[in-house]
N, C-alpha and C positions, 0 to 999 in steps of 0.2 A: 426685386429683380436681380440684383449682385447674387443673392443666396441661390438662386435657380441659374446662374451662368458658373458659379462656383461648382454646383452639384455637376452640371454637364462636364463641368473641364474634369472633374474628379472620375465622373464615367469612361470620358474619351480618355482617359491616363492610364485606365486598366485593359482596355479594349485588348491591344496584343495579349496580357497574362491569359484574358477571358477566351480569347480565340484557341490558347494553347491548352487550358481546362475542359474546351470543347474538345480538342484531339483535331481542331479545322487545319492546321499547316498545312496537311496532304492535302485538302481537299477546299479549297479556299473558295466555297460559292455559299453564303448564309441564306436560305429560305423563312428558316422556325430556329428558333432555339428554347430546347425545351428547358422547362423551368418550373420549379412549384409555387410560383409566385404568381399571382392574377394580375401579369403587366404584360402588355403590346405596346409594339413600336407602331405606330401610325411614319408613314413617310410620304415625301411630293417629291413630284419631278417635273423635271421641264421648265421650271419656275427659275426666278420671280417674276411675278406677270401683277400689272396693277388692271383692278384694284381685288386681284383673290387672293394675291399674297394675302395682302396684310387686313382682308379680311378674317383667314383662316388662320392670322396670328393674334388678332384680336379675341377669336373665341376659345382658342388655347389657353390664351392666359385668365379668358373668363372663368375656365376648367379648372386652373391650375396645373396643366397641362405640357407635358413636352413632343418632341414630333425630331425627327430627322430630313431635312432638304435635299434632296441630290438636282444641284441646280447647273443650268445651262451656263457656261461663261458668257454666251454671246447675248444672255438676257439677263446676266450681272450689269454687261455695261450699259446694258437701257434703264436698269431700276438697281444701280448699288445702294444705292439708301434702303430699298428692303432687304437684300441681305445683309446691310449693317443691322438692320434691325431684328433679324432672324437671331445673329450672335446677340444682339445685348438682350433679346429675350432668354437664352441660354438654351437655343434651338442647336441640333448638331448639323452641321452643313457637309455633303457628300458629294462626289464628285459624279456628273454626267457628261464631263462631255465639255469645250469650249462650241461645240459644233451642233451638237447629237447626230455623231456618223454611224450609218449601220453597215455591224461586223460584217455584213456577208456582201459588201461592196467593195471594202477597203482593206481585210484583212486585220488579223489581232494585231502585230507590229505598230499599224498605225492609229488604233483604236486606243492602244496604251502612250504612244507619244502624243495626243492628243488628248487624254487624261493628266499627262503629267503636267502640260505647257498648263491646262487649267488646272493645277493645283499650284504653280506658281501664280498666274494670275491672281488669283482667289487671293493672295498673301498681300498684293498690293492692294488691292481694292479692301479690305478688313483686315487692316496690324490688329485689331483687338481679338482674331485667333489665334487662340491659343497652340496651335503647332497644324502644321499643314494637312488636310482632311487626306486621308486614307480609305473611307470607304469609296466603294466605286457602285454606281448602277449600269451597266449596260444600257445603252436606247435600244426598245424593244425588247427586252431582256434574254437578249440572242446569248450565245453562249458558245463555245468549244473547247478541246481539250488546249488546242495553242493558245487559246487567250487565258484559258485555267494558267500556264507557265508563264505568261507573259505577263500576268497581271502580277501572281507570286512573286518574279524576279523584281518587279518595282514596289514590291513590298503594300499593293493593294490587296486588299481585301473585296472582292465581290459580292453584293447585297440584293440576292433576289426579293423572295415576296410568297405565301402560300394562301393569301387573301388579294385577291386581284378585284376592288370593287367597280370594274370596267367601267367607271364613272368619265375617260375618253369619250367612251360610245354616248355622251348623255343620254343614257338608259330614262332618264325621270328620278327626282330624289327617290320614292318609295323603293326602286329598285336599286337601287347602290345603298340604303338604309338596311334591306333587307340580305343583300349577299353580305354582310359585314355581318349581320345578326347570327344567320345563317353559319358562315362559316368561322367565323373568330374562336380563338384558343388561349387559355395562355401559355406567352411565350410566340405568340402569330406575331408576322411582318405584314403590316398592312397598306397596298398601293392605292395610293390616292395621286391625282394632279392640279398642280397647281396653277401651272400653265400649258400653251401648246395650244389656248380655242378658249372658247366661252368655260368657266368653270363655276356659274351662276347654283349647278345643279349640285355640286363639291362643297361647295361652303354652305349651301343649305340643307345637304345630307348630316354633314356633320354640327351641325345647329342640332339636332335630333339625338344622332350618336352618339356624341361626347357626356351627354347629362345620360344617355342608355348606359353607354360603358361602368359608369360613376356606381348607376345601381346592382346594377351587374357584378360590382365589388371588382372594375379593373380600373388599374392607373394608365393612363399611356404616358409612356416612357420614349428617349431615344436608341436606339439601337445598341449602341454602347450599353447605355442602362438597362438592356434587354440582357446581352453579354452576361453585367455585371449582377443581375438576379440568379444567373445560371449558376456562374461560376463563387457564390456563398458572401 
């Protein structure tokens, strides 16, 4: 477990170089990052929620597996014990939000002070992060050019998605199994939830998945570790 929280701190350490390798500065919203390496970033949001957290950290580490969190602040403080457990798995934790406000209520101004106050939070609740989470999801994965500048001035990074396994809608495992099959790459960002409602149908797509991917010849990776495939 050290050696898999070691590896993650070493990805999140390169993350800026990798972002600058991409050429992202100007254009700070990560969807894909190509790469000739057969690694995907699996990620959750809206979490931690019991018991699919730590369901879907349990079959991670079945895998040998890694994953990136963009988790809710306001459902940190109902289950900080699973995002302490998310870090000592050597999971990358990303920021969504203390609230999950949507941009086109409130504006980017306040979507990004709302981002930051939960990246301090986030610092109290796990001293064993290793420096304060930088990537950002959007709720809803709304998006505009002022929150493009507003997230860049607070030196976020924005983390879309180009595999969305609409596993929200509980579609049925078969179907969130099969848009993952379907559309995966490597170098894909893949949306999954962790919380936010029932996610019985999430942790039993990926009971399926994770041993698919394996034969597949992919590793999943965190985001970071997606970066760091790109960038040599």
């Amino acid at each position: 477990m050290r050696h898999r929280t070691l590896l993650a701190a070493a990805a999140a350490g390169i993350l800026a170089v990798g972002l600058a390798v991409l050429g992202r500065s100007s254009q700070p919203a990560l969807s894909r990052v190509p790469t000739g390496s057969r690694v995907v970033a699996l990620t959750f949001d809206d979490g931690p929620q019991a018991p699919y957290t730590g369901q879907i950290l349990g079959l991670l580490r079945r895998y040998h597996d890694l994953a990136t969190f963009f988790v809710v602040g306001r459902e940190v403080a109902k289950y900080p014990t699973l995002l302490r457990q998310e870090v000592r798995d050597g999971m990358e934790i990303g920021l969504h939000g203390m609230t999950h406000l949507n941009l086109s209520a409130v504006g980017a101004r306040r979507i990004v002070r709302d981002a930051l106050a939960e990246q301090k939070y986030l610092a109290t609740v796990a001293p064993a992060l290793q420096r304060p989470p930088t990537l950002y999801r959007t709720p809803y994965g709304l998006r505009t050019p002022r929150l493009d500048r507003e997230l860049q001035a607070a030196h976020l990074t924005l983390v879309l998605w180009d595999v969305d396994t609409r596993d929200w809608a509980r579609p049925g495992v078969s179907a969130i199994v099969r848009q993952v099959e379907r559309l995966v790459k490597p170098g894909s960002i893949v949306l999954f939830h962790d919380g936010g409602g029932n996610r019985s149908e999430t942790v039993a797509a990926l009971a399926i998945l994770l041993p698919w991917l394996k034969r597949q010849g992919y590793q999943a990776v965190t985001v970071a570790g997606l970066i760091q495939s790109a960038s040599g």
